[in-house]
N, C-alpha and C positions, 0 to 999 in steps of 0.2 A: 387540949393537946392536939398539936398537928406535926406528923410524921411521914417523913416519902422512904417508902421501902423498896428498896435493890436487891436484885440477887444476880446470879448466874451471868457474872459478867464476861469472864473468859478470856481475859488480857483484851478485848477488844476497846481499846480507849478512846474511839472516833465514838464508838457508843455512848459509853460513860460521861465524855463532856456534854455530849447531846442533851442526854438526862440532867445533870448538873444543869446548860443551860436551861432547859424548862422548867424545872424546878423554880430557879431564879425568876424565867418569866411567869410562872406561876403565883407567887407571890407576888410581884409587881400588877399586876392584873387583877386580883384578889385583894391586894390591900394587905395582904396577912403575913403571918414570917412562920418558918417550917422552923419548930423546935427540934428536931432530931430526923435524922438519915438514919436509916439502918441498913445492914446487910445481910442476908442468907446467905452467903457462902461461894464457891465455885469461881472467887475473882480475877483468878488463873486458870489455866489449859486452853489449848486451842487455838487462840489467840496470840498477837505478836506484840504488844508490849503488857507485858505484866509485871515488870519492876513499875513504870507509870501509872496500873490501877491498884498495884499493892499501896503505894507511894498514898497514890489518892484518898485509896477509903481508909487508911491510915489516918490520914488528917481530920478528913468530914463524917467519921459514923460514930457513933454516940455504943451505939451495939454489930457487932459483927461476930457469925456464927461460922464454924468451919464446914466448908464443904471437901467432896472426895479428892477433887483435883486439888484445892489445898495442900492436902496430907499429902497426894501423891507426887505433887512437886518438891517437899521437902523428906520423901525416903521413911514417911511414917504409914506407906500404905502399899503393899505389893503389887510393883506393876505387872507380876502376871495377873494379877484378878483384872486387869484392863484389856481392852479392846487393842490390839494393832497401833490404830494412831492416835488411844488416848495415852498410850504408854509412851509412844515416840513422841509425843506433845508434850507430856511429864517430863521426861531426860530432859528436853530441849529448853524449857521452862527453868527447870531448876538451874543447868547455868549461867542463867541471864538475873538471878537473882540476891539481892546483896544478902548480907550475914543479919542485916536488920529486918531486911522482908521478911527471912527465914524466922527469923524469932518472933515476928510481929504471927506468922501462919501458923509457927507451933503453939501458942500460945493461944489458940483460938478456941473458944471452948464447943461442944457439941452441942448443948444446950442452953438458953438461957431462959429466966422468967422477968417480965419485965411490965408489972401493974397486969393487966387484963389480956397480956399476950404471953404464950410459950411463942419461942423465938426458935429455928432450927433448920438444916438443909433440907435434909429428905424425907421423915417424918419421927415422930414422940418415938418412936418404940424403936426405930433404926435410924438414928439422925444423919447418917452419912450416906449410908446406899439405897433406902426405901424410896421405892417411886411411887407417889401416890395419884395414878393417873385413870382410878374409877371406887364406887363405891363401895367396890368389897374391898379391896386393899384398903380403903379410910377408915368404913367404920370403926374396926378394931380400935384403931387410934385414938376416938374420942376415949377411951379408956383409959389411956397412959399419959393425959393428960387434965387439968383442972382449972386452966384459965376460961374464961367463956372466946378466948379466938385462939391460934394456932397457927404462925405463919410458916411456909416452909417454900424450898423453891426444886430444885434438882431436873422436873421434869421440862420445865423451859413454855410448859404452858400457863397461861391466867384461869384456872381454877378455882372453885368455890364446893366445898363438901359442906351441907347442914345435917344437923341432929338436934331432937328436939333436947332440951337443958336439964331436963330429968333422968335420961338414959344413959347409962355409963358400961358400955358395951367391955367384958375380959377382956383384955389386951392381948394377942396370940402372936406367936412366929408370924412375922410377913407372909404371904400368899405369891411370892415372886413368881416362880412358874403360870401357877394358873392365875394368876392378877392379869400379868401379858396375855396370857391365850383369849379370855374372856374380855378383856378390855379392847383387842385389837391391837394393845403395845407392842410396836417392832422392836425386837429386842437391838436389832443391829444399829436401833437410834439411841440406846442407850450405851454407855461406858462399860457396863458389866461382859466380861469376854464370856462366861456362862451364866448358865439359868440353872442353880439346883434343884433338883426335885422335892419340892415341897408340898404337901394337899393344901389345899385353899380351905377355911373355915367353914362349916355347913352353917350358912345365913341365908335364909327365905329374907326376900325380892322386901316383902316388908320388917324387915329389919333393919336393911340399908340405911345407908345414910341419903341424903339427896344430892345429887351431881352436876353440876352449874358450870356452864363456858361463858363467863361474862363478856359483853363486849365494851367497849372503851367509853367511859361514863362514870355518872356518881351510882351507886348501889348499897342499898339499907340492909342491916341483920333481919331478919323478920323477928318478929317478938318470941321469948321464949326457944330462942334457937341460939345453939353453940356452933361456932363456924370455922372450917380450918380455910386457907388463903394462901393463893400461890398466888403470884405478879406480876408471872412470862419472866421471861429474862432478857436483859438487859441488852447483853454482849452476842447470844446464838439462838433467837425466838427461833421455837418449834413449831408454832400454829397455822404456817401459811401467810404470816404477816411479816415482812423482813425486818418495821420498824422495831425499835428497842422498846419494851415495854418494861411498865415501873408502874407502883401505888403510890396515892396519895390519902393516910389515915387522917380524917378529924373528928374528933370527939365528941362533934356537934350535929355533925352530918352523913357520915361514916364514910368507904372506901370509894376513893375514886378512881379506877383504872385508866391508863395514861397509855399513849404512842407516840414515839418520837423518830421521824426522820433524820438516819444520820448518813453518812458518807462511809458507803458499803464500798464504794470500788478502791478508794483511800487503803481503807481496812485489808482489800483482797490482794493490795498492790504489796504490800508490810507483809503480809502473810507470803507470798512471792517471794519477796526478795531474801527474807529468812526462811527460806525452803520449808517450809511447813506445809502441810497437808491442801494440795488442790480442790479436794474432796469436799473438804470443813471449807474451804474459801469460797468455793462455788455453792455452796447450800445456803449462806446470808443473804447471795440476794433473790432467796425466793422463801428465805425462812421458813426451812424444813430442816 
């Protein structure tokens, strides 16, 4: 089996074709053919055409998971629980959207299982708002789930959480508050307008799970290890790289992290002209 996974595109379609083409020159290169696209979610917000990547991963994904901005562009998620301009991104969004996008995003399920992957935005235990962006917020999660991987997207970085495959950590409330404080997460980079006061889980340093910033390359499971997988985002990379990032799953070889140079000033010009957010336009090309 070979699969390239997407997530967190964000209407940005100068992105998405980028990916689309590498993929293709991927395969040409390789010799080999991609069985299946998938998606994490978040295909909308931010971004200025999102009827063009609804359109898209409508056609080419085999699996696709709902993300926040999703729901919140079709009115199944309160935009006060949003930031300022992920809300005004939302309105903006859901007008430009036909009655078929709308049903294609309602329709999206939270979770999927799919052979040796849980499929999901933000993680098993909160598929829609969980940021899983250190290893106290992860471990919990190997709990609430049972495949040996776990893909998930939301935080917009390429991430790698292991646990060894015998240990199947309770599942608890998110750790939202203290996940951010301890991880160093800016809350103001995330969508959530607060942070509820919640205690974070009492886990000693060795119960953790292990916490990996992979860099763009092929990358093995280690034996005897359950692994969750994030694979940057597509359409608004958070890591300091403004190219589009994407996986490539093979079954023979395992996960290959991907960057793709696309035409960020294209993207910021679209964003311009549809009065969108300066803010979110100027952050792609430094991808923060």
């Amino acid at each position: 089996m070979r699969c390239a996974v997407i997530s967190d595109i964000h209407g940005n379609y100068e992105a998405l074709t980028a990916v689309l083409r590498d993929i293709e020159r991927f395969t040409i290169e390789q010799r080999v053919s991609v069985d299946a696209v998938w998606c994490l979610g978040d295909i909308v917000g931010y971004g200025p055409q999102p009827r063009e990547c609804v359109q898209t991963v409508r056609e080419i994904c085999a699996v696709c998971v709902a993300g926040n901005h999703d729901w919140a562009a079709i009115g199944k998620l309160d935009l006060d629980e949003f930031t300022g301009v992920a809300a005004n991104s939302a309105e903006w969004t859901s007008a430009q959207l036909s009655p078929q996008d709308r049903i294609y995003l309602r329709g999206l399920p939270e979770l999927v299982n799919a052979g040796e992957f849980t499929v999901t935005h933000g993680s098993p235990m909160n598929p829609i708002w969980e940021y899983l962006t250190s290893a106290l917020a992860a471990t919990p999660n190997f709990g609430a789930f049972e495949t040996p991987y776990c893909l998930v997207g939301h935080t917009h970085v390429p991430t790698i959480f292991l646990l060894a495959d015998d240990v199947r950590p309770a599942p608890t409330p998110p750790p939202i508050l203290t996940e951010a404080r301890t991880s160093g997460f800016n809350p103001g980079d995330s969508d959530l307008a607060s942070f509820p006061d919640i205690e974070a889980i009492p886990l000693s340093a060795s119960a953790l799970c292990e916490h990996i910033t992979p860099a763009p390359g092929l990358w093995l499971v280690p034996e005897h290890r359950r692994a969750i997988i994030n694979p940057g985002s597509v359409g608004q990379p958070r890591d300091g790289d403004p190219r589009a990032a994407y996986m490539i799953f093979d079954s023979d070889l395992g996960f290959e992290f991907r960057r793709v140079e696309y035409d960020v000033a294209t993207t910021q010009q679209k964003m311009k002209e549809q009065g969108l957010s300066p803010r979110m336009a100027a952050r792609l090309e430094k991808g923060i």
